[in-house]
Each structure stands twice: as C-alpha cells, then as structure tokens.
BAFI-541743 format. One line per 10 residues: number of its first residue (from 0); their letters; for each residue x negated, y negated, z of C-alpha. Coordinates in steps of 0.001 Angstrom, whole numbers, plus 500000, padded with zeros to 6 digits. Example, Ala and Ser with C-alpha at 12.3 -4.5 7.8 and 13.67 -1.06 7.14 Angstrom:
residues 2
0> AS> 487700:504500:507800 ~ 486330:501060:507140
//
This chain:
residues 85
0> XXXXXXXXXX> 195243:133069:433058 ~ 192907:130530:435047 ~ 191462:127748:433761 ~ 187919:127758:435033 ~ 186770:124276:436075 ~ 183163:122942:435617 ~ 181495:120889:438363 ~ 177622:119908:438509 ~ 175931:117789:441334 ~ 172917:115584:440511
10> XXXXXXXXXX> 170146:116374:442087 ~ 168929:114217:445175 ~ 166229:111626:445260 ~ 164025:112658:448925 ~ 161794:110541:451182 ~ 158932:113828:451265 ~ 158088:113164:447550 ~ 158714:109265:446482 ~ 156705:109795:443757 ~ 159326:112102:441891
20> XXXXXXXXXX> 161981:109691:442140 ~ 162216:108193:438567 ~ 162058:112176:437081 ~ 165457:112582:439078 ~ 166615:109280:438203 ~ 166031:110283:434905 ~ 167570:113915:435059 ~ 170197:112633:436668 ~ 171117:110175:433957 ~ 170821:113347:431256
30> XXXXXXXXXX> 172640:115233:433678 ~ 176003:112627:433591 ~ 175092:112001:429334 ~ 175548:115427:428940 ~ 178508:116142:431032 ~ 180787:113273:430135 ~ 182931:114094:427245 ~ 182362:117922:427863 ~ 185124:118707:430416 ~ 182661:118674:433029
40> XXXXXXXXXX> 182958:116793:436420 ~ 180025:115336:437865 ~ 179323:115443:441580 ~ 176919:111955:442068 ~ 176167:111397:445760 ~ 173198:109572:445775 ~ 174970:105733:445351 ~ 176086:106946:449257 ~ 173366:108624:450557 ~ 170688:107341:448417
50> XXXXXXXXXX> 171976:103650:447086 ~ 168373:102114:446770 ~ 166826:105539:445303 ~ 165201:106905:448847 ~ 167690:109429:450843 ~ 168748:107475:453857 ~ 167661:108551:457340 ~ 171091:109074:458491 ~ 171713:111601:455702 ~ 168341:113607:456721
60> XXXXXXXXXX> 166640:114497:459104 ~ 163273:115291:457293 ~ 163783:113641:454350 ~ 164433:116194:451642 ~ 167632:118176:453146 ~ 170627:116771:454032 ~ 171771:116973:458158 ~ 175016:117174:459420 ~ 176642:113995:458417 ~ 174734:114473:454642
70> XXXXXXXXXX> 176519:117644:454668 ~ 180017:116539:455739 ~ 179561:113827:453148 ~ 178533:116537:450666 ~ 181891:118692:451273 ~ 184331:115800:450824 ~ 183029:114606:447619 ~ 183007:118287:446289 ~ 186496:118948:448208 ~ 187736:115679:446344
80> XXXXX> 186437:116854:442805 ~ 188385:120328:443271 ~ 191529:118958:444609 ~ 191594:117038:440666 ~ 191857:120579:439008
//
C-alpha cells in the first residue's frame, strides 16, 4: 500500500494588495503551527521570493502571480519536498 504524503504551501504576500500582508503573515504562521507535529510538510517560499514581506519584482511580473523564474523557483522547492518521501 502507499503511504500518502501531505504537503501545503503558504500562501504568498503580493505587491497589488500591501494592505493584506499581515492577514497572510498571520495565516501563514497558523498554517506552519498547525502543520508541524502533524506529518505534514510545509512548502514556505516567501523568505526567497518575498524576504522583506512584498513579492520581489523578479519573482512577478504584476505583482500578485509569480513569472517564470517565480515559477522555476516554485517547482524546485516542491520537487525538493517530494524527493524527502
């Protein structure tokens, strides 16, 4: 039998709505609270695409979804996460 493997990624602070930023600070936190101890691996980009709580230009190219390079960025972390299980 296969052993399922649980994997949740934060959610994104964007440039479009500044003004939401401490909510998903703040859901982000609950997010890793409630997935640590629970077999759950958490997927946090945002200290590399986001490390003073804005997305970075270079990870978007209107400020709320992630380009090319975001993407790429995206992938590995996730790739990284499932090569664990």
């Amino acid at each position: 039998m296969n052993s399922a493997h649980n994997v949740i990624v934060t959610f994104i602070p964007n440039t479009s709505k500044e003004i939401q930023i401490p909510d998903i600070d703040a859901a982000n936190k609950t997010i890793v609270e409630n997935c640590d101890g629970n077999q759950i691996s958490v997927i946090d980009l945002n200290h590399f695409i986001a490390p003073e709580g804005i997305l970075l230009k270079q990870y978007s190219n209107d400020g709320l979804h992630l380009n090319k390079k975001g993407t790429q960025l995206w992938v590995d972390r996730v790739d990284l996460i499932l090569d664990k299980t």
